[in-house]
N, C-alpha and C positions, 0 to 999 in steps of 0.2 A: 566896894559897896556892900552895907549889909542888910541883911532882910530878915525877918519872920512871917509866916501863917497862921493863921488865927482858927479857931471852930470850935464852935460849943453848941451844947446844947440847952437851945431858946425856950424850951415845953412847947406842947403844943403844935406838935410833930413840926417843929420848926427847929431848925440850926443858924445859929450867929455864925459868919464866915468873912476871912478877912484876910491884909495884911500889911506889913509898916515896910519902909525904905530909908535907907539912911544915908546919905551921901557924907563926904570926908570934907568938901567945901561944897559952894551954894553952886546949882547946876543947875538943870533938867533933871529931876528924879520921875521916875514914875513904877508900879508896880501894877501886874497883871495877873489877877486871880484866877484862878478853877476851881473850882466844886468838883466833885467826882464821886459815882458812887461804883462799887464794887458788885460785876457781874459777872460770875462765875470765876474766873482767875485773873480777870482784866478790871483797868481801873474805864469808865464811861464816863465824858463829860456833860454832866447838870445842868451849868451858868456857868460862862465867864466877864469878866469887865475889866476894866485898868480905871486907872487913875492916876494923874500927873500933875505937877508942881514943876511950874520954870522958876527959876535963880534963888531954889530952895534947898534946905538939908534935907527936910524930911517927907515925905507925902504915907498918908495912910489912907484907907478906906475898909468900910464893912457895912454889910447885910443883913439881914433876918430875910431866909428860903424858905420855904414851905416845903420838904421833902418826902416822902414815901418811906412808910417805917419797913421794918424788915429788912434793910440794907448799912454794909457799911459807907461811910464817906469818909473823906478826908479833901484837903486844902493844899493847893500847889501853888506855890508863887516864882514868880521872874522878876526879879528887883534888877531896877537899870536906874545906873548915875553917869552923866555923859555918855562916856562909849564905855563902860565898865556893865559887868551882867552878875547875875548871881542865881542862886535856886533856894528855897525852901519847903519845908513839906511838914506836914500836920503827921501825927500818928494817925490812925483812922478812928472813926466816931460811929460805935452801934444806935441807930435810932429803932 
C-alpha cells in the first residue's frame, strides 16, 4: 500500500492538510491523518480524522485548519489496504 501527506500553507493563519492511499487492487482503503504541532522537542496532536473507500484503489481526503502561528506543524498519515499498513510524514510547516 502506498501513501502520502499533504500540508500547506492556506494564508490566513490557516494550513491545507491531508493525505492519499493507494491500493494494488480494489479493497477497503482508508487513510488516517494527524496534524501536529511542535512543542518544545515533542510532536502534540491538533486534529485527526480518516477516511475510507470500500472495493476501491484509492481514497483521499483534506482540510483547511485554522492553526496558531508561531509554531511548527507537520502531517502523519496511516494508509491501510486490506490487511496491509503503511506510514507517511510531511517535512514540518513554519506558520
Amino acid at each position: 500500500v502506498d501513501g502520502t501527506s499533504v500540508i500547506n500553507d492556506a494564508g490566513g493563519g490557516k494550513i491545507g492538510a491531508g493525505g492519499a492511499t493507494t491500493a494494488a487492487s480494489k479493497c477497503k482503503v482508508s487513510v488516517n491523518v494527524v496534524v501536529e504541532r511542535k512543542v518544545g522537542s515533542s510532536w502534540a496532536r491538533v486534529t485527526s480524522w480518516t477516511a475510507t473507500n470500500t472495493n476501491a484503489l484509492v481514497v483521499s481526503t483534506g482540510k483547511t485548519i485554522s492553526v496558531a502561528s508561531g509554531y511548527y506543524y507537520r502531517v502523519r498519515c496511516t494508509h491501510y489496504a486490506a490487511t496491509d499498513a503503511s506510514n507517511s510524514c510531511t517535512s514540518s510547516l513554519w506558520m
